[in-house]
Structures are given as structure tokens and as C-alpha cells.
C-alpha positions, -999 to 999 in steps of 0.1 A, spaced: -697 -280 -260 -690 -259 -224 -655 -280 -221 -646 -273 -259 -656 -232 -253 -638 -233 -222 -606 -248 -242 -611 -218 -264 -610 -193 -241 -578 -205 -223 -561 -213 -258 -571 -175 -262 -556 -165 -232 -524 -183 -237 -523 -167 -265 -524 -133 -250 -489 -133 -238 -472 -155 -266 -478 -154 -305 -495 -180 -319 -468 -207 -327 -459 -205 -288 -497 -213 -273 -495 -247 -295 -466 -253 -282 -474 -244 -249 -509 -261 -251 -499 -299 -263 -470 -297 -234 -498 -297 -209 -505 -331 -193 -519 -347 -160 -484 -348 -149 -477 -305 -149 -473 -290 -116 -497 -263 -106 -464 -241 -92 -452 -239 -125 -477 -217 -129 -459 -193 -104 -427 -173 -109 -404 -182 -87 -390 -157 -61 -353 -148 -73 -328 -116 -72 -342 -106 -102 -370 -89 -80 -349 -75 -54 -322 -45 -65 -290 -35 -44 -293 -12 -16 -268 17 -22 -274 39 9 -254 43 31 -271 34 64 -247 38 96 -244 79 95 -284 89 93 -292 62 122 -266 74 142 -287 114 140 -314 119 168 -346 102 165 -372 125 154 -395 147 178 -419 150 152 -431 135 120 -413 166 102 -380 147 112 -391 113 107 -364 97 89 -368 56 81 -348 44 115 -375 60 137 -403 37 120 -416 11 143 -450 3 119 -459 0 89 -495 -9 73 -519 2 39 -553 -1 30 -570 -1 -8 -574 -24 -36 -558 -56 -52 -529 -35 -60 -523 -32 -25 -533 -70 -18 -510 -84 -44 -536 -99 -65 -518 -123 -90 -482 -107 -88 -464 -138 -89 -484 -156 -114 -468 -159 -149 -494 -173 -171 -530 -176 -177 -530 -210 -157 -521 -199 -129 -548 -176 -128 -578 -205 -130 -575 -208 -86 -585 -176 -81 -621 -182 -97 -623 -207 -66 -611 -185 -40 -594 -151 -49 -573 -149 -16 -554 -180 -30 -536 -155 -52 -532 -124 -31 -494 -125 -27 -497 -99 3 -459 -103 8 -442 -87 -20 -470 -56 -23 -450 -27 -32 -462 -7 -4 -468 -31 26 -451 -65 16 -423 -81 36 -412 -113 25 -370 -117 19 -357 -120 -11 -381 -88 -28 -378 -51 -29 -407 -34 -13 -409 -1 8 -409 -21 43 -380 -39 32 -363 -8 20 -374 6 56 -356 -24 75 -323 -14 62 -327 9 88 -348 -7 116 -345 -42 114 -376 -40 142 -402 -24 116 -432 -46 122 -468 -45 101 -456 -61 72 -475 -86 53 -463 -117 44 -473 -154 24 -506 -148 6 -542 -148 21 -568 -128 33 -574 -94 48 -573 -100 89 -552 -127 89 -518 -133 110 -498 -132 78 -517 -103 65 -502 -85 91 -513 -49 85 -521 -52 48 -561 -45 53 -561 -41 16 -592 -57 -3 -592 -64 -38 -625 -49 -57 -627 -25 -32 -640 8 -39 -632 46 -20 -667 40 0 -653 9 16 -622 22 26 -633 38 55 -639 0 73 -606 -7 63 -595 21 83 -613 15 112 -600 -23 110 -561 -8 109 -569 15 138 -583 -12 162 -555 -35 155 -529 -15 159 -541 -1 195 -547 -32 204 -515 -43 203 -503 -10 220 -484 1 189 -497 39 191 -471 51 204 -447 42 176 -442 61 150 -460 43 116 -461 45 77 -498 39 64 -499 43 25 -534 46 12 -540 34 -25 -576 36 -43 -596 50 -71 -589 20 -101 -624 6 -93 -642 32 -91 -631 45 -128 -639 10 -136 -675 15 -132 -677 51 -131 -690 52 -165 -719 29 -156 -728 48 -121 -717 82 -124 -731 98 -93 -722 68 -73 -686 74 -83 -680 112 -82 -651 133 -77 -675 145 -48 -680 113 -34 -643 103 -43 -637 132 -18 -659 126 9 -645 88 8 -612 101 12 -618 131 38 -640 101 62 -612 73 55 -584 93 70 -604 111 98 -606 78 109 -567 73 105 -557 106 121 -573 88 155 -536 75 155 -505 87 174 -471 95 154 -483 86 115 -469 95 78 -499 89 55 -489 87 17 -518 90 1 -510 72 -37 -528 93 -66 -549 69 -82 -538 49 -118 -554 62 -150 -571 29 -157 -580 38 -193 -544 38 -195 -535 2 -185 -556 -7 -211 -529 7 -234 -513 -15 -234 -490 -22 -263 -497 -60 -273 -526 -75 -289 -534 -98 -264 -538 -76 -238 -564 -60 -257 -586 -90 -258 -582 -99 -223 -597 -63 -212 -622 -70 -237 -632 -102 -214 -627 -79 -183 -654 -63 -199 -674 -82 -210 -677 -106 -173 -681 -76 -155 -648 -70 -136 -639 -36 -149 -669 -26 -173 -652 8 -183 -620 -3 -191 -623 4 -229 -634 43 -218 -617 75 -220 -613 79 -186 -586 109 -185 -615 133 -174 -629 112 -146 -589 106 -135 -578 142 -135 -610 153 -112 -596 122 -90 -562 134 -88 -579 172 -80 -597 157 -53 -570 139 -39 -550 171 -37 -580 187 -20 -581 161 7 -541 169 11 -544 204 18 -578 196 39 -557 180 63 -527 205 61 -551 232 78 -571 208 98 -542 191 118 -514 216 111 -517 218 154 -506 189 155 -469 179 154 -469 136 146 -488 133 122 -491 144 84 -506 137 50 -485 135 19 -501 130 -15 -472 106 -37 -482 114 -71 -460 85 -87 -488 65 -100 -510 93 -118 -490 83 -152 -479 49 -164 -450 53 -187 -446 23 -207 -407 8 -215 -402 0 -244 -390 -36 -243 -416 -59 -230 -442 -37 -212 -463 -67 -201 -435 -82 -183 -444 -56 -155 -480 -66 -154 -497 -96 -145 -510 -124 -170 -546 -104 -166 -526 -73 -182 -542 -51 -153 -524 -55 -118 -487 -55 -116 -467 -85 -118 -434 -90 -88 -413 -71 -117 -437 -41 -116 -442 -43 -76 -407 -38 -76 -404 -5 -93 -439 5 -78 -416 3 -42 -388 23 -54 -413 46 -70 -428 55 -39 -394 56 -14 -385 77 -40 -414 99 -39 -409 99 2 -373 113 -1 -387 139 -26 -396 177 -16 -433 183 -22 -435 201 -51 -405 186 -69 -420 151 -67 -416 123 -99 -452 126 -112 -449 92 -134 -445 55 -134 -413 39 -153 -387 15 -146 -356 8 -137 -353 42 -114 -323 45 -92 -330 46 -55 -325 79 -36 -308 79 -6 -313 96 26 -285 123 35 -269 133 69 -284 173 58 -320 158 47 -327 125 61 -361 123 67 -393 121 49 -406 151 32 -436 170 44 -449 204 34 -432 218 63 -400 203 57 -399 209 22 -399 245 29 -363 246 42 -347 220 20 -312 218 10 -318 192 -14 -315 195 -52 -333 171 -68 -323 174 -108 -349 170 -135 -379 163 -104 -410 185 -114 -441 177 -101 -466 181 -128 -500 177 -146 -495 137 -151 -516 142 -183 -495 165 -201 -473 136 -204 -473 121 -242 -479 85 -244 -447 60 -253 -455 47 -289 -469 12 -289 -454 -19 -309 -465 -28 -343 -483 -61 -347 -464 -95 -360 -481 -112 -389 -486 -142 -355 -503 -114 -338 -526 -107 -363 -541 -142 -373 -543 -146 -328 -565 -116 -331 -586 -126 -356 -589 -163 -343 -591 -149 -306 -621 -131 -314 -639 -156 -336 -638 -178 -302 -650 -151 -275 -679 -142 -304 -686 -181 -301 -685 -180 -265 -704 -149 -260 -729 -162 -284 -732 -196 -263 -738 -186 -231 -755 -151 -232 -776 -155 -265 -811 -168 -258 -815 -200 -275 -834 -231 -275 -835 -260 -246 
């Protein structure tokens, strides 16, 4: 009876990224014979976009004095800390199957080389390979797949699950690694990325998870950080998971509905655009915290990239961007997560892209602005950015979702008859 559930609930997972007609298919071509890296997309052009800039004339300015004239030549490190965003969890996986190692050991599928913010492996667009157009040195990087602390990890201290109150150790792990290789003195990138899990169970532990301990996360997490010599922190406003679970496709609905259900994100079903607002407020708090508390100081700044605080779905094929578990972002979605945030770097503060979407064209560095934009800087800017308004993320409408196929339907319907069986099975009490 367990084997003939678990059929059932990978037939309706399968069936969450195809209509019904394609998981038969897909199903009886399954066979003792199938290669587990099938399972895995493989690694092409299609996740790495042309570099227009033009490179020779902004290395060729003098290197910066201070991280208000930090341009992407003077970086030497590069590192982040957060969540399973920031680990890669599942981004090159491109089915359900491929999934099924990570319930053995989660780190199997933590593709820590292609994160959006930290990753380095060739072939893939990501803000450190952006960054080595310019410095072909940049070290920090993350590469392969595998655990926080390891060699190939690099400076990717990222955990998935975790939540703002364990970000702080991540911190302290980044700090000791980095002066222990006597990289201080070199001027660094850190992006900091968290918030998803605590919405995710916000609505079960409110006081555990409040804007006030958000901030106090935050504010410990990067006093921690600011121990470091010659740093840009980005700090990355936090996805609107309620949104995510928007998605447009009837699968995806049922597969947060299991997310649910085993625990792994137990509000993802909940309004959460309250709870993610008072996030994004706090996060701006802890910016202009730091603006006063270190404005003495001359190599190092904090620089809230508001990119993430609304997902704007495309039209064609939304869950092409998002992994099989239609919750973290697939290599496609990594890749315009990257270009997102360069973008957002290149941006004045206060004329930032507040949103999410795809296929955005990367901005380039000029000879009259070619660093990174801090408060300070942003102050005496030449640069025009048409159409850039940083703004309220929720004033945003929603795009309109897809209508459901007739296939769609009857999946629905038969997907749910099997997770009430399955449900019923194993958490109903019941006779030995």
C-alpha cells in the first residue's frame, strides 16, 4: 500500500509540470535503465547572456579610495549569506525526479555554483561572473554543489531553511574565513538575502518572527559584518512568499499544498503582503541604521537592493523560472536574479528597479559613473536612468494568471483525490 501511495504522489508531481497525457507518457518511459542526470538540466548558453560592456576604459580609471568609488575592477572578494536561494537549492533540477536525492541528503542538490549572487561556475551568468569581466582575480565564489564550509563553497555560507536568527553565525563564519586568509584588506561584495522562512512560519509563531525581531536579526548580523575592512553589503529585500505561491499553473498549486501540508513552508497558502511590507520597512530601517552609525567611516557601506520585493510573472511559461518544487528559482531564474541585482548596483538609490521580471538588459558601467551606487554617490549623479522609480513593491498589480486546459482540470481533480488518500493513510488514526 506505502509503494502504491508513494507512486501516487510522484505521478502527482509529474503531473505538476506537464498535463495529464505527458506524465503517462513520462511515467511508462521510466525503466531500471534511466540515468539519474537526466534528471538535471544540463549547463548550456541558454543560462549565460552576452556581456555588452565595454570593459577596457572604466579599468583603466583609478582604483577607488573609498567604497563610494568602488567600481567592479577594484573587487578582490566576493561572498553572501541567507537561505536556499542563496545555496542554490534545486536550480538545476528539471523534474520532480530529480528532486527524490535531496530527501537523503539536501546538500546533494545545493548547486552553490550558479547562485545568482555568489555562484562562479563557467558557462552561467551570475553577479561574480559579471564582476570577473573586470577582475579576472575576484575570488569567494562558490562553485560544484555541497555544503556550507566546504572548499567548493568557497564563500557561499548560505544555509537553506535558515531563518534571520541564524544569520548572525553565518556572519561570524564569513568574517573568520576571510581574515584568516588575510583577505581584509581587499575590497569585498557580501550580499545578504533572508526573510522567505520566516513568512513561512510567521503565521504559526508570530512573536518569534516579528518585524522587531526581523530587525534585531538584521541590525546583530551586520554588526558582525561591519568588523570587515573595505565592504559593499547589498542587503536583498526579502520575496513576498505568498506570492510565489501565485503561481499561474495548477500544479504548482498542489505542490505548495504538500509544502504545507509536510511542514516545509506552513504559511504558504497565507496572505502574507502585511507581514512582507513590515519586512521590507524594517529592512530600510536597518539601511539608514547603518548610514548614521558608520557614515565615519569611508570603506564600507550598506545598500538595500529592492529587486526581489515583487515577483512579476512573464507571461509565457512562468515555471520555467522556478524549480520543479515551484518555490526556489530554477538556473533560468538565477540568471535574471544576477542581472537583477548588477542592475540594481549600477542604479542611484532612490531610482532603483523595485521588481523581479525577465529578460532585463544589463546596464553598464560608464567612464562619468562607474562605480557602485551608495547614498553618497547617488547624491552627485550624472546618470539618467529612464523609467527607474524606486517604489512601494506592492502597489504593483499582479500579471493575470493562465486559464486551466480541460488536462489541467481532470490532473486537479485526480491530484487531489491521491494526496486525500495519502493524507488519510498516513496521518489518520487507524487500526494495527
Amino acid at each position: 500500500m506505502r509503494a502504491l501511495l508513494f507512486s501516487c504522489y510522484i505521478l502527482l508531481l509529474v503531473a505538476s509540470r506537464s498535463n495529464c497525457t505527458d506524465t503517462i507518457v513520462y511515467i511508462s518511459s521510466l525503466n531500471e535503465d534511466s540515468n539519474p542526470d537526466d534528471n538535471i538540466a544540463e549547463v548550456t548558453s541558454v543560462f549565460e547572456v552576452e556581456f555588452p560592456c565595454e570593459v577596457s576604459q572604466v579599468n583603466a580609471l583609478p582604483p577607488a579610495t573609498n567604497v563610494h568609488e568602488l567600481r567592479p575592477t577594484d573587487v578582490k572578494v566576493i561572498g553572501a549569506i541567507g537561505d536556499s536561494m542563496t545555496a542554490g537549492l534545486f536550480a538545476k533540477v528539471k523534474n520532480v525526479l530529480g528532486l527524490l536525492p535531496g530527501f537523503l541528503d539536501k546538500h546533494l542538490l545545493e548547486y552553490r555554483g550558479v547562485s545568482w549572487s555568489v555562484g562562479g561556475d563557467s558557462g552561467v551568468t551570475t553577479l561574480p561572473n559579471l564582476i570577473k569581466h573586470y577582475n579576472s582575480e575576484l575570488t569567494g565564489y562558490s562553485v560544484k554543489t555541497g555544503k556550507e564550509g566546504t572548499t567548493d563553497a568557497a564563500y557561499n555560507f548560505a544555509v537553506s531553511g535558515a531563518k534571520s536568527f541564524e544569520l548572525l553565525s553565518q556572519a561570524e563564519s564569513l568574517v573568520d574565513r576571510i581574515k584568516s586568509d588575510n583577505l581584509d584588506n581587499e575590497w569585498k561584495v557580501i550580499t545578504i538575502f533572508i526573510g522567505g522562512n520566516d513568512l513561512c512560519a510567521i503565521c504559526e509563531e508570530k512573536k518569534k518572527y516579528s518585524k522587531e525581531n526581523f530587525y534585531t536579526n538584521l541590525l546583530a548580523t551586520i554588526e558582525k559584518l561591519s568588523e570587515l575592512k573595505k565592504v559593499f553589503l547589498n542587503l536583498v529585500q526579502t520575496v513576498e512568499i505568498s506570492k510565489v505561491a501565485k503561481l499561474p499553473t495548477v500544479g504548482c498549486k498542489i505542490i505548495h499544498e504538500l509544502i504545507d501540508i509536510f511542514g516545509k513552508c506552513v504559511c504558504v497558502d497565507e496572505d502574507l503582503s502585511v507581514q512582507h511590507k513590515e519586512y521590507m520597512e524594517e529592512i530600510r530601517k536597518v539601511e539608514k541604521h547603518f548610514d548614521r552609525k558608520l557614515q565615519d567611516r569611508d570603506d564600507i557601506v550598506v545598500v538595500v537592493q529592492p529587486f526581489f520585493g515583487k515577483i512579476i510573472f512573464p507571461a509565457v511559461d512562468p515555471t520555467s523560472y522556478f524549480a520543479p518544487d515551484c518555490f526556489h528559482l530554477s538556473q533560468k531564474g538565477m540568471l535574471e536574479a544576477s542581472i537583477d541585482l548588477w542592475n540594481n548596483m549600477l542604479e542611484p538609490v532612490g531610482r532603483k528597479t523595485a521588481d523581479f521580471h525577465v529578460n532585463q538588459h544589463i546596464k553598464c558601467p560608464t567612464l562619468s559613473n562607474p562605480y557602485f551606487y551608495t547614498h553618497r554617490n547617488s547624491e552627485s549623479t550624472t546618470n539618467s536612468i529612464s523609467g527607474v522609480q524606486e517604489q512601494d513593491a506592492s502597489d504593483t498589480p499582479d500579471a493575470p494568471t493562465d486559464s486551466l486546459t480541460t488536462e489541467q482540470s481532470i490532473g486537479v481533480v485526480v491530484g487531489t483525490l491521491l494526496l486525500v488518500a495519502a493524507v488519510g493513510y498516513f496521518f489518520l488514526p487507524r487500526n494495527r
